[in-house]
N, CA, C and O atoms as a Maestro MAE file, in Angstrom:
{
 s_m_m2io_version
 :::
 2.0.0
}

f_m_ct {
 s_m_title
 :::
 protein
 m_atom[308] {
  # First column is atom index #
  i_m_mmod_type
  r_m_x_coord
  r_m_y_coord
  r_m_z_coord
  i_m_residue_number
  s_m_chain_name
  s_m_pdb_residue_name
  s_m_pdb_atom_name
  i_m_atomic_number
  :::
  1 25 -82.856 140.972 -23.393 1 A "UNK " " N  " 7
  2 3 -81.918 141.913 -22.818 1 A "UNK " " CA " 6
  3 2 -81.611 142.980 -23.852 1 A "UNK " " C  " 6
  4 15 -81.529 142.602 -25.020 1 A "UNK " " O  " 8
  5 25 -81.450 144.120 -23.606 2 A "UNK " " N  " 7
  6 3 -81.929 145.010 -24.489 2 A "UNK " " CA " 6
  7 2 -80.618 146.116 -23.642 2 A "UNK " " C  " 6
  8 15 -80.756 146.891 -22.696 2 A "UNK " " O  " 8
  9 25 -79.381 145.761 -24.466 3 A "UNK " " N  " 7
  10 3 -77.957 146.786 -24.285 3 A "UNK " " CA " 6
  11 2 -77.698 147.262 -25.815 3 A "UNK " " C  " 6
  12 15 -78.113 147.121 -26.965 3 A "UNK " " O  " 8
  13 25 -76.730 147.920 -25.033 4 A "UNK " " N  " 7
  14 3 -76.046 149.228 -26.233 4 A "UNK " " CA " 6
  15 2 -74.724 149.303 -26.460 4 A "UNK " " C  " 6
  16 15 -74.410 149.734 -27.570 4 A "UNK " " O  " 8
  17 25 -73.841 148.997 -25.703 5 A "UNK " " N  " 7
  18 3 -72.594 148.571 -25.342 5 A "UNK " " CA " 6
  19 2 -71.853 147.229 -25.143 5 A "UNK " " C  " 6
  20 15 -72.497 146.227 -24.831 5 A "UNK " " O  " 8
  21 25 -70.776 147.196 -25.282 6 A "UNK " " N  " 7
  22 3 -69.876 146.284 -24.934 6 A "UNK " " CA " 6
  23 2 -69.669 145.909 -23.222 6 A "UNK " " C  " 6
  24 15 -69.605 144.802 -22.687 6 A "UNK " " O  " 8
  25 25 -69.583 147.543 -22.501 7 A "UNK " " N  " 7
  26 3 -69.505 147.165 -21.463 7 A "UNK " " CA " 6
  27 2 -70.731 147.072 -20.588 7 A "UNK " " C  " 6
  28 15 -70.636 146.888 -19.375 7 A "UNK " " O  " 8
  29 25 -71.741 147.185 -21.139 8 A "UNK " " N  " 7
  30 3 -73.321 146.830 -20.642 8 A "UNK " " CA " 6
  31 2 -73.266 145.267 -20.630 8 A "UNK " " C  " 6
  32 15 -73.767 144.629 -19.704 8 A "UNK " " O  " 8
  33 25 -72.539 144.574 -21.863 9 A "UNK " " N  " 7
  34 3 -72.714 143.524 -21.854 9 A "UNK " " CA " 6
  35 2 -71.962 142.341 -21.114 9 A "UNK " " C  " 6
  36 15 -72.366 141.215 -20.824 9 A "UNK " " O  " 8
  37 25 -70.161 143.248 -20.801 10 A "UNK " " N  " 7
  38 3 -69.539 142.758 -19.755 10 A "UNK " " CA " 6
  39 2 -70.384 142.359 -18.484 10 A "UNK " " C  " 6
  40 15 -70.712 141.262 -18.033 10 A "UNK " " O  " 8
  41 25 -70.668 143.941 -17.983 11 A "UNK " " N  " 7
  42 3 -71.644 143.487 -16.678 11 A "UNK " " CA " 6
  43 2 -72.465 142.464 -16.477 11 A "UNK " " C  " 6
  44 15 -72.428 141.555 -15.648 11 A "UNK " " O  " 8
  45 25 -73.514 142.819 -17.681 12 A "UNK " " N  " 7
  46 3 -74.391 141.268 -17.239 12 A "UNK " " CA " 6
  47 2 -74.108 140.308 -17.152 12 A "UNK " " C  " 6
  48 15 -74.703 139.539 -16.397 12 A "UNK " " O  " 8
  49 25 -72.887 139.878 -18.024 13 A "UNK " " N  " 7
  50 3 -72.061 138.324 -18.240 13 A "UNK " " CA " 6
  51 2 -71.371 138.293 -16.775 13 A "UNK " " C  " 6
  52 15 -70.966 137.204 -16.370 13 A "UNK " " O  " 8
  53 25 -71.232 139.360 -16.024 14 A "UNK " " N  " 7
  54 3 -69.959 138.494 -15.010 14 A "UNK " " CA " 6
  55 2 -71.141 138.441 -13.750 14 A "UNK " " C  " 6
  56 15 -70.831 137.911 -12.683 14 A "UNK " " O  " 8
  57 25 -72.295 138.934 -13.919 15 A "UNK " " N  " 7
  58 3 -73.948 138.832 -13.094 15 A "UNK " " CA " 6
  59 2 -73.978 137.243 -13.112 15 A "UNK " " C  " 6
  60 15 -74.097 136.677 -12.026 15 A "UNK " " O  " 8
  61 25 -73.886 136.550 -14.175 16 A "UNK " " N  " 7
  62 3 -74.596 135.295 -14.533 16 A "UNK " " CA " 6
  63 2 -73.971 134.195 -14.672 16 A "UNK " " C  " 6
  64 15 -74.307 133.174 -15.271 16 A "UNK " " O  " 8
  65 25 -72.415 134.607 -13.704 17 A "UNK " " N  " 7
  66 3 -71.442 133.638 -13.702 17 A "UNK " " CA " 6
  67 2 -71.648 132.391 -12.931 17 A "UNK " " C  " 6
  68 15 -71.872 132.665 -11.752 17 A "UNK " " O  " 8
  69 25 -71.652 131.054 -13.183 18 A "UNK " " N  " 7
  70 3 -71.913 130.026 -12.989 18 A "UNK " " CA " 6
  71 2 -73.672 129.968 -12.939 18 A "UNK " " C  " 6
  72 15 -74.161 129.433 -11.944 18 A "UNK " " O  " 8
  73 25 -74.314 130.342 -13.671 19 A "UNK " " N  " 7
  74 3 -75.926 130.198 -14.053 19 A "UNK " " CA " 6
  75 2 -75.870 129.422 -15.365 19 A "UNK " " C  " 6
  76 15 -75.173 129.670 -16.349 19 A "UNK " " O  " 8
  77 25 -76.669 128.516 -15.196 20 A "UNK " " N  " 7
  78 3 -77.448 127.517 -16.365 20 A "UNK " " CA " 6
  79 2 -77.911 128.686 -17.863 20 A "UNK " " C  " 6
  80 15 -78.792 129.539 -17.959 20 A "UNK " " O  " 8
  81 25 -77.337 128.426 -18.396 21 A "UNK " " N  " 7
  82 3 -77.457 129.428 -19.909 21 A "UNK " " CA " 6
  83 2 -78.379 128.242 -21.108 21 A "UNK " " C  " 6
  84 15 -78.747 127.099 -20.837 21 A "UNK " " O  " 8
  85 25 -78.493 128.712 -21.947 22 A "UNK " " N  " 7
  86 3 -79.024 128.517 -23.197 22 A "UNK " " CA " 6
  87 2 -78.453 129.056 -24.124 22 A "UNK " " C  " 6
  88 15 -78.705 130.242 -23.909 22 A "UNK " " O  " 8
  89 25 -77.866 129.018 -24.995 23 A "UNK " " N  " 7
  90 3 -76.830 129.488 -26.028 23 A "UNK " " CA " 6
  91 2 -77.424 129.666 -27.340 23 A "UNK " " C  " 6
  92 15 -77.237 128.491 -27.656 23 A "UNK " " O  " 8
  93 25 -78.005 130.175 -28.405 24 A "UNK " " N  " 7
  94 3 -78.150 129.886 -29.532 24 A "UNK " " CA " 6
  95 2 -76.839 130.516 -30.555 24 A "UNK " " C  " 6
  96 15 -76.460 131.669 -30.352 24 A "UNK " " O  " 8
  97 25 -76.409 129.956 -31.285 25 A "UNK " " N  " 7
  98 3 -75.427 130.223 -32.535 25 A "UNK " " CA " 6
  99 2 -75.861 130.078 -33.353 25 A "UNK " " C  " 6
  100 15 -76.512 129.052 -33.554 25 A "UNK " " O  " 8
  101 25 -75.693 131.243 -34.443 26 A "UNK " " N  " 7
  102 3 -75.764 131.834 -35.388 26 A "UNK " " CA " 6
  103 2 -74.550 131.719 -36.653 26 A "UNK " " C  " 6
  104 15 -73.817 132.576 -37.148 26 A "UNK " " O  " 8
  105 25 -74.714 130.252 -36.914 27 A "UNK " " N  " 7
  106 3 -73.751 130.155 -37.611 27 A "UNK " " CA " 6
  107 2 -73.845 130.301 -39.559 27 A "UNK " " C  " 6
  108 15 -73.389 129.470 -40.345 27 A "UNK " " O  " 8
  109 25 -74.479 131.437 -39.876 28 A "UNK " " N  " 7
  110 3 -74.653 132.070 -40.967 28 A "UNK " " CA " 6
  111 2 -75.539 130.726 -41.625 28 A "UNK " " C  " 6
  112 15 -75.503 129.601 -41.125 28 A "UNK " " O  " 8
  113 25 -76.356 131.103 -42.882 29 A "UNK " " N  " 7
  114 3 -77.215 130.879 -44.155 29 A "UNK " " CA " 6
  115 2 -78.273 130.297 -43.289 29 A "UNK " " C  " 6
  116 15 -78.679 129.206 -43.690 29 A "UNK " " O  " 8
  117 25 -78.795 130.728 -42.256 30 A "UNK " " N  " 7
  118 3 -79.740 130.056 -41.627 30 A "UNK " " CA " 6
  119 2 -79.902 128.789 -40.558 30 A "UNK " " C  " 6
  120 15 -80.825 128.240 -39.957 30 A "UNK " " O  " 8
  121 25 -78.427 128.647 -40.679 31 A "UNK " " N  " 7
  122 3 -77.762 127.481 -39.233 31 A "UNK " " CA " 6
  123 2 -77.756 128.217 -38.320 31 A "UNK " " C  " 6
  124 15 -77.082 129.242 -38.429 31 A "UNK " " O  " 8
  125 25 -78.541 127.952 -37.026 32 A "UNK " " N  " 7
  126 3 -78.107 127.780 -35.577 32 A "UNK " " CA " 6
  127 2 -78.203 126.682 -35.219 32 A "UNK " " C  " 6
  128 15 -78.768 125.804 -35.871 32 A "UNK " " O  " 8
  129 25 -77.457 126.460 -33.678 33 A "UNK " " N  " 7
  130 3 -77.163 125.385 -32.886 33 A "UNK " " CA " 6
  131 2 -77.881 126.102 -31.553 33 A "UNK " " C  " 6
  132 15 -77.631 127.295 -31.386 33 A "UNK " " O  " 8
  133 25 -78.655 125.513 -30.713 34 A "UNK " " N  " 7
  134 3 -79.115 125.618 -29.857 34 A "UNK " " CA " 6
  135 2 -78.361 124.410 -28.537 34 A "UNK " " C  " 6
  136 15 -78.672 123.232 -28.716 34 A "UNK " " O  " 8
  137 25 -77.590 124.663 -27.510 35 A "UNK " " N  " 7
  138 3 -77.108 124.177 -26.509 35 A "UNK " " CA " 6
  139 2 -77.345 124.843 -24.890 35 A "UNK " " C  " 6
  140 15 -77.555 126.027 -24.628 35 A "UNK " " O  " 8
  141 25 -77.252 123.822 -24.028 36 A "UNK " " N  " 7
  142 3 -77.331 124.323 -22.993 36 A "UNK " " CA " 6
  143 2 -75.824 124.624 -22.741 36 A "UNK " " C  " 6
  144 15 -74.931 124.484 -23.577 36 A "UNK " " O  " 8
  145 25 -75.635 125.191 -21.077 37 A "UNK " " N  " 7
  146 3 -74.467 125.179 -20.860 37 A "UNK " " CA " 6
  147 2 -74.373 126.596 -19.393 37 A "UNK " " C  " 6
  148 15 -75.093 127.547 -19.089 37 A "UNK " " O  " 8
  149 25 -73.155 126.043 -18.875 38 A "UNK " " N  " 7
  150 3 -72.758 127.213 -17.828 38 A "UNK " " CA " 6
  151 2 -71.926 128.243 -18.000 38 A "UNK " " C  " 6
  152 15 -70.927 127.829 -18.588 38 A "UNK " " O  " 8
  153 25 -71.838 129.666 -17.714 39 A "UNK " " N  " 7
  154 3 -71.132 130.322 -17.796 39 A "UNK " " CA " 6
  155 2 -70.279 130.209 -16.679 39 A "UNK " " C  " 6
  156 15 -70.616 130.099 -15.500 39 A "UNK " " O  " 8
  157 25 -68.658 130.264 -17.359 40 A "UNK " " N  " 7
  158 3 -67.644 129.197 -16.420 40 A "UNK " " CA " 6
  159 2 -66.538 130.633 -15.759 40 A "UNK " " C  " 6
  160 15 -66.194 131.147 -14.695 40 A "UNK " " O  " 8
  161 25 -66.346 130.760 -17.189 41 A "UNK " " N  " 7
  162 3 -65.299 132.078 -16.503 41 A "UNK " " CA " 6
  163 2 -65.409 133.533 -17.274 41 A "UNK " " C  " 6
  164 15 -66.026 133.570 -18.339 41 A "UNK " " O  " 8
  165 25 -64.836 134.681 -16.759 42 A "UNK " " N  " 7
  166 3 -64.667 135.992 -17.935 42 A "UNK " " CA " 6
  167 2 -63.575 136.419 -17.360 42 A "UNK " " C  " 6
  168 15 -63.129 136.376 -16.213 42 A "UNK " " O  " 8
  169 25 -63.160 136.915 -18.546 43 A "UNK " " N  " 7
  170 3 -61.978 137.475 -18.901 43 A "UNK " " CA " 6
  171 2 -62.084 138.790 -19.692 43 A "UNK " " C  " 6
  172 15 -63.201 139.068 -20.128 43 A "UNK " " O  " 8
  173 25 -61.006 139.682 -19.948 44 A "UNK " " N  " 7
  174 3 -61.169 140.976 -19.788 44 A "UNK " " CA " 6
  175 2 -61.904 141.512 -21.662 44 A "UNK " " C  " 6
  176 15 -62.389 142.528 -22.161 44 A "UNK " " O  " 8
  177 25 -61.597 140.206 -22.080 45 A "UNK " " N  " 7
  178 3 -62.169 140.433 -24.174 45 A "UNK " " CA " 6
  179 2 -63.417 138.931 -24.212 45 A "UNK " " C  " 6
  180 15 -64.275 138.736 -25.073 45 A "UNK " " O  " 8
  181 25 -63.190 138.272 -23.272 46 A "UNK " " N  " 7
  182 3 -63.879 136.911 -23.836 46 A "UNK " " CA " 6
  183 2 -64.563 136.265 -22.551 46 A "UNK " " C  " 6
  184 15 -64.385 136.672 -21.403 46 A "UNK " " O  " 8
  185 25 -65.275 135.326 -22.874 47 A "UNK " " N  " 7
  186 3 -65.935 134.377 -21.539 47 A "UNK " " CA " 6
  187 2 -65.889 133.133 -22.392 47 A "UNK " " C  " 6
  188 15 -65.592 132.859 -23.555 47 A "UNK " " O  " 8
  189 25 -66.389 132.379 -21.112 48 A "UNK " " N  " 7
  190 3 -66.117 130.366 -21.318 48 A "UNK " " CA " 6
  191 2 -67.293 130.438 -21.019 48 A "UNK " " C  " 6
  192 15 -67.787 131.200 -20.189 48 A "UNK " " O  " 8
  193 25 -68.118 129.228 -22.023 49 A "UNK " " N  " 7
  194 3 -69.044 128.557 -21.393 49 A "UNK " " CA " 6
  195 2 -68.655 127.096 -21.556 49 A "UNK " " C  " 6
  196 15 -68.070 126.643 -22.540 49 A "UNK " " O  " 8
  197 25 -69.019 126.446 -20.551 50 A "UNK " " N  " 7
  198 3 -68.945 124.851 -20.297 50 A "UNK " " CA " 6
  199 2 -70.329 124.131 -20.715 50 A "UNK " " C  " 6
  200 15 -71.379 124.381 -20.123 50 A "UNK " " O  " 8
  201 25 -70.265 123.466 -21.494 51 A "UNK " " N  " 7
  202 3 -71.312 122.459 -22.294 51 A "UNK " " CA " 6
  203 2 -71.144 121.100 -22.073 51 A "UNK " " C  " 6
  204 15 -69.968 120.928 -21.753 51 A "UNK " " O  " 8
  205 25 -71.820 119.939 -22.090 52 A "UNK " " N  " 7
  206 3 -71.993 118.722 -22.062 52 A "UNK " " CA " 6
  207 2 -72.521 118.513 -23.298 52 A "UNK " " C  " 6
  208 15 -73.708 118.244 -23.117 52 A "UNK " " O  " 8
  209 25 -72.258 118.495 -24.494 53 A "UNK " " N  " 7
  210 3 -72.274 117.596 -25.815 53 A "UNK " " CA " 6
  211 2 -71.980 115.996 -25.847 53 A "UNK " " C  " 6
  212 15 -71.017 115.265 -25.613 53 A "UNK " " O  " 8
  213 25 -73.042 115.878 -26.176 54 A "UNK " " N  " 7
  214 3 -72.464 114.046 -26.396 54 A "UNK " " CA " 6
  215 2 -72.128 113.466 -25.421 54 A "UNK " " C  " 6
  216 15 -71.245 112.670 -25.740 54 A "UNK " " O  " 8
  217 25 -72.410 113.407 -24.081 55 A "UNK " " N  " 7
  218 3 -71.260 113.226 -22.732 55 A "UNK " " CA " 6
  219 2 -70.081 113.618 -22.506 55 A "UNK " " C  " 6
  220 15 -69.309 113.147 -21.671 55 A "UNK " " O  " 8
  221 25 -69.815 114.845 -23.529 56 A "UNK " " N  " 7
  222 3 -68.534 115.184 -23.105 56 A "UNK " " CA " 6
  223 2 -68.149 116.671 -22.604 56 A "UNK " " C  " 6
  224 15 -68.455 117.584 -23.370 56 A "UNK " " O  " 8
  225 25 -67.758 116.872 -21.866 57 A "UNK " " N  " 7
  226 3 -67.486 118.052 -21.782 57 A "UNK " " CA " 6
  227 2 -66.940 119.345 -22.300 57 A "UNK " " C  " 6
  228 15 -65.747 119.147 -22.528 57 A "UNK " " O  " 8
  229 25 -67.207 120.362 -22.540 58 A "UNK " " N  " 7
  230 3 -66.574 121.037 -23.873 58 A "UNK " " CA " 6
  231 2 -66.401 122.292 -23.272 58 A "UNK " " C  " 6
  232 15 -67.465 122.584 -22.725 58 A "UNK " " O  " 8
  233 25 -65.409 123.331 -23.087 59 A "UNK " " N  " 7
  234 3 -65.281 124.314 -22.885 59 A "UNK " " CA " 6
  235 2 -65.077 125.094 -24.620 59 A "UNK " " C  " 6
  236 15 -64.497 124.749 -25.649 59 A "UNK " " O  " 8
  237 25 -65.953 126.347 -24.181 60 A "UNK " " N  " 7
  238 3 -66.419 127.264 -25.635 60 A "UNK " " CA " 6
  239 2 -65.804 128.393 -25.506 60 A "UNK " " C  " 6
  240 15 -65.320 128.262 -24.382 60 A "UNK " " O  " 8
  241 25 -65.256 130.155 -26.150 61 A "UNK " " N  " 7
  242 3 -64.799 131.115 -25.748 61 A "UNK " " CA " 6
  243 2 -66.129 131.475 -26.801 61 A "UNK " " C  " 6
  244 15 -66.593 130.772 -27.699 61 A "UNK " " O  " 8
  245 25 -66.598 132.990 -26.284 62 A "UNK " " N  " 7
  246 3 -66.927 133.848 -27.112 62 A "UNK " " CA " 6
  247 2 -66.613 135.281 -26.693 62 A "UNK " " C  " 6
  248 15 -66.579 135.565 -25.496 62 A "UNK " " O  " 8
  249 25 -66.396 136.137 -27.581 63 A "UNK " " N  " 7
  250 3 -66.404 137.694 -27.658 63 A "UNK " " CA " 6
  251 2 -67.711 138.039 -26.702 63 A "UNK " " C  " 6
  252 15 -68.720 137.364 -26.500 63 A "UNK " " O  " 8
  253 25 -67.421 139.017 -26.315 64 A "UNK " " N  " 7
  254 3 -68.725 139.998 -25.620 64 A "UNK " " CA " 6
  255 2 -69.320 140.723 -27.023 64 A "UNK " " C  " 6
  256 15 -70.531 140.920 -27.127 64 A "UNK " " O  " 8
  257 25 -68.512 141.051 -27.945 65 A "UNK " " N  " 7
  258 3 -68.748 141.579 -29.194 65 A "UNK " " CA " 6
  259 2 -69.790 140.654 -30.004 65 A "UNK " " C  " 6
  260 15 -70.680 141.225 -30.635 65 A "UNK " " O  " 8
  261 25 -69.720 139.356 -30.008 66 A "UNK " " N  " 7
  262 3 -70.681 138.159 -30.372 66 A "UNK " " CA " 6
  263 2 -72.027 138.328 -29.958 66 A "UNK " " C  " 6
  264 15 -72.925 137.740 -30.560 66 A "UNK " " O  " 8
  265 25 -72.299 139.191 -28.836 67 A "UNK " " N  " 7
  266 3 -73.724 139.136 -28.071 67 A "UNK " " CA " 6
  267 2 -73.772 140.462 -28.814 67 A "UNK " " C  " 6
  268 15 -74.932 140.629 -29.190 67 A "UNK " " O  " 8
  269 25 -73.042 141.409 -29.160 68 A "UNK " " N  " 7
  270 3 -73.680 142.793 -29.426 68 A "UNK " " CA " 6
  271 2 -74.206 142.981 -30.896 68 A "UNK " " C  " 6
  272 15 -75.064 143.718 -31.381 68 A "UNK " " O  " 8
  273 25 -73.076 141.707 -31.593 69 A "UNK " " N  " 7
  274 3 -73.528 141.834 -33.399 69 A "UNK " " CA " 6
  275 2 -74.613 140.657 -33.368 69 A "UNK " " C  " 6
  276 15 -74.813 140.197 -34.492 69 A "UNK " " O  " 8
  277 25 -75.416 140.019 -32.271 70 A "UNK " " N  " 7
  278 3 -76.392 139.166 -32.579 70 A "UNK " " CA " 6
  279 2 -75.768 137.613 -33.167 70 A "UNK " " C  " 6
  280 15 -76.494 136.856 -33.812 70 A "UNK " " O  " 8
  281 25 -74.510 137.322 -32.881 71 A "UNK " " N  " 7
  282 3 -73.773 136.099 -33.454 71 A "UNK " " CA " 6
  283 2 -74.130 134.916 -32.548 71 A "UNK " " C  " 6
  284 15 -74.256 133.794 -33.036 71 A "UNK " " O  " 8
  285 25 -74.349 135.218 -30.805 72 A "UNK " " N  " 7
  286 3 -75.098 133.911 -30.442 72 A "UNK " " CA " 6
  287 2 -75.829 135.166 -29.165 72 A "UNK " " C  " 6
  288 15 -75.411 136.268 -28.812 72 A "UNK " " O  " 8
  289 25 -76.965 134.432 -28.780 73 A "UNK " " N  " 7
  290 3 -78.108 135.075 -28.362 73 A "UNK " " CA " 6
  291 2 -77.464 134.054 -26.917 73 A "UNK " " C  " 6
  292 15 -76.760 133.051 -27.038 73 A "UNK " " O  " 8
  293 25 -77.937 134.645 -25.641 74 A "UNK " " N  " 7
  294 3 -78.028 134.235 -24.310 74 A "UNK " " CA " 6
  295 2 -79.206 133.946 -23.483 74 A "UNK " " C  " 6
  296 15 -80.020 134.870 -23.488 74 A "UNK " " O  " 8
  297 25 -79.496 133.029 -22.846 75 A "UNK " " N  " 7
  298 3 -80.609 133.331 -22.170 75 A "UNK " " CA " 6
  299 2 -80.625 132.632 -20.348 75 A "UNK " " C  " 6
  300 15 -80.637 131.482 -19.910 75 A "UNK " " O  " 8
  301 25 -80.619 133.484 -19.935 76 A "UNK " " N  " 7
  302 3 -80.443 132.831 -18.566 76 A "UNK " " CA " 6
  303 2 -82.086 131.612 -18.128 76 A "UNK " " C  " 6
  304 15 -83.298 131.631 -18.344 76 A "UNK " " O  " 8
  305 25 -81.185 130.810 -17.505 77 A "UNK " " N  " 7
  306 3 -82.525 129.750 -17.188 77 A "UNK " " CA " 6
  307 2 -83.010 130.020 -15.745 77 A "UNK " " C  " 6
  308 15 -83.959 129.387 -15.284 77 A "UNK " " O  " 8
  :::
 }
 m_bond[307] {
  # First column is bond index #
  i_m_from
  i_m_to
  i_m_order
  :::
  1 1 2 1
  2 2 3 1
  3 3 4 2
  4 3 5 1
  5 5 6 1
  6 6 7 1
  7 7 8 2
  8 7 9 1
  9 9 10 1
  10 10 11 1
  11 11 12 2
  12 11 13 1
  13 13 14 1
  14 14 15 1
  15 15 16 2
  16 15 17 1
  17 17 18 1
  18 18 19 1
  19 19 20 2
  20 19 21 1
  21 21 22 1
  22 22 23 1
  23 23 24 2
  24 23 25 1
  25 25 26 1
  26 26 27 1
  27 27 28 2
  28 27 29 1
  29 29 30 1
  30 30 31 1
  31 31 32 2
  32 31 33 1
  33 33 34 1
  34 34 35 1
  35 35 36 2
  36 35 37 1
  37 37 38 1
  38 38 39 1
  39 39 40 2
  40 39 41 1
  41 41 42 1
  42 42 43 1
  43 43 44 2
  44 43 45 1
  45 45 46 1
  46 46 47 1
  47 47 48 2
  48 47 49 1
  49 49 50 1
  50 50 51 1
  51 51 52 2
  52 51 53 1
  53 53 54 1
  54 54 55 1
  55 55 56 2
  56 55 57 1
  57 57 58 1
  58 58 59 1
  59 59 60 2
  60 59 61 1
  61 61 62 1
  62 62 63 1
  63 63 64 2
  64 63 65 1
  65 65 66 1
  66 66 67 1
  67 67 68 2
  68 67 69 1
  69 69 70 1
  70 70 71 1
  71 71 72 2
  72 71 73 1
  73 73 74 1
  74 74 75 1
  75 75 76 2
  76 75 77 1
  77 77 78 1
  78 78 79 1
  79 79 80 2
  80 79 81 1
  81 81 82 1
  82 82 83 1
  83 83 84 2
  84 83 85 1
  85 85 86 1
  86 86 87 1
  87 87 88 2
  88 87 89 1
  89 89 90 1
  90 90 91 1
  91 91 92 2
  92 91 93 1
  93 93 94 1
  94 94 95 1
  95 95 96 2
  96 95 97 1
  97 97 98 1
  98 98 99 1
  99 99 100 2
  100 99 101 1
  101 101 102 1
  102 102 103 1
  103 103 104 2
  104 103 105 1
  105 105 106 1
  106 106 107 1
  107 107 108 2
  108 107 109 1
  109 109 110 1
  110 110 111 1
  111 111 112 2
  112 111 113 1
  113 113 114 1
  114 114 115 1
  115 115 116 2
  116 115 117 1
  117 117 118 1
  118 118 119 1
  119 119 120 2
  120 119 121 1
  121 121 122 1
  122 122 123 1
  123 123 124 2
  124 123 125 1
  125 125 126 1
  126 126 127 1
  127 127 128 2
  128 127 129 1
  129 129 130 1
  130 130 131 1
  131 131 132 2
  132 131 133 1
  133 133 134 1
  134 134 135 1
  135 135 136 2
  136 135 137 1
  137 137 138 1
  138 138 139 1
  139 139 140 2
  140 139 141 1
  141 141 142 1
  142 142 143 1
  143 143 144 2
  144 143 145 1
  145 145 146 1
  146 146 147 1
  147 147 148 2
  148 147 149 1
  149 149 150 1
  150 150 151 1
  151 151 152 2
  152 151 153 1
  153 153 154 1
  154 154 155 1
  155 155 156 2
  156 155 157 1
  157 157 158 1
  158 158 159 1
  159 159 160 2
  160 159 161 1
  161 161 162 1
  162 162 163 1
  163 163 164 2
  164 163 165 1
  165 165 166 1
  166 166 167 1
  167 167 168 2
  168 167 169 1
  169 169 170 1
  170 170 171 1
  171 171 172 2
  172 171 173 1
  173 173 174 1
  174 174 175 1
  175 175 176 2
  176 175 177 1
  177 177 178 1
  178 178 179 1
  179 179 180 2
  180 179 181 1
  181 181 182 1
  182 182 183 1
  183 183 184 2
  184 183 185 1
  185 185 186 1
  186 186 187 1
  187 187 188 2
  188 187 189 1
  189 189 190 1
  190 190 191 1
  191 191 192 2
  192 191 193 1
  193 193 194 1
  194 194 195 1
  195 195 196 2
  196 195 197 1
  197 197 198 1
  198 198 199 1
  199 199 200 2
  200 199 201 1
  201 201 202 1
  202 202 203 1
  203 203 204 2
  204 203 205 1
  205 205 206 1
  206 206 207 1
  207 207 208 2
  208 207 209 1
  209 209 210 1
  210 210 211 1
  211 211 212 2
  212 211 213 1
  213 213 214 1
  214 214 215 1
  215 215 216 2
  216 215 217 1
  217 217 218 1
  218 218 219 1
  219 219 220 2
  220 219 221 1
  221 221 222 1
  222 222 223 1
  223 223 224 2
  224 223 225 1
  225 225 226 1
  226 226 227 1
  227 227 228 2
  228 227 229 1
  229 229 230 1
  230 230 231 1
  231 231 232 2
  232 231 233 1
  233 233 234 1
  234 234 235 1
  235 235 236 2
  236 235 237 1
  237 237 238 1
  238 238 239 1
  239 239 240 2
  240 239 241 1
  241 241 242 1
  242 242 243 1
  243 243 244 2
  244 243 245 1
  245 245 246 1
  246 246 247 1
  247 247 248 2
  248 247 249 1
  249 249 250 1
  250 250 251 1
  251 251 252 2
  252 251 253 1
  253 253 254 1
  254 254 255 1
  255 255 256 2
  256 255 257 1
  257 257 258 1
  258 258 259 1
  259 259 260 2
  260 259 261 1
  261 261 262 1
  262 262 263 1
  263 263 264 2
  264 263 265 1
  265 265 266 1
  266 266 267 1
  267 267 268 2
  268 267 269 1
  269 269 270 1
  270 270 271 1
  271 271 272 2
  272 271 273 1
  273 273 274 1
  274 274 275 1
  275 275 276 2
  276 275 277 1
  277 277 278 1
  278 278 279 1
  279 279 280 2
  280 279 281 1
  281 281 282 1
  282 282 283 1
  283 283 284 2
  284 283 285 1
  285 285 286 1
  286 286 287 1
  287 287 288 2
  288 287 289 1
  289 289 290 1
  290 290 291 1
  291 291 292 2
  292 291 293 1
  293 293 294 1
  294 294 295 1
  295 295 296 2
  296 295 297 1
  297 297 298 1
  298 298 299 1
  299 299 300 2
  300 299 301 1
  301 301 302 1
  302 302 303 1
  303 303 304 2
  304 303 305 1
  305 305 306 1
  306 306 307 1
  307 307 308 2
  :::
 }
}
């Protein structure tokens, strides 16, 4: 996906609401975490994704700003 904006990136996120995602995080010196998960809700600065870790259920927030500085990558399934 190939945006320029914040609100390019709103749009697509509220497109792909309740769709099966793939998440990667970018959690600096060469750590990512790779998870599945649903996009649950958005809100007007942030979105939820819902994950199953471990059998448990986990609700996540991230920035729309997170997808634009490359901090976790999206991928619709």
């Amino acid at each position: 996906m190939a945006v320029q904006t914040v609100d390019q990136i709103k749009e697509w996120v509220s497109l792909i609401v309740g769709k099966e995602v793939v998440v990667e995080v970018n959690k600096g010196r060469k750590k990512t975490v790779v998870r599945e998960g649903v996009v649950e809700e958005i809100y007007p600065f942030f979105f939820v994704l819902r994950m199953n870790v471990n059998g448990s259920c986990q609700r996540i927030s991230f920035n729309y700003s997170d997808i634009l500085t490359k901090t976790i990558e999206l991928e619709v399934r």
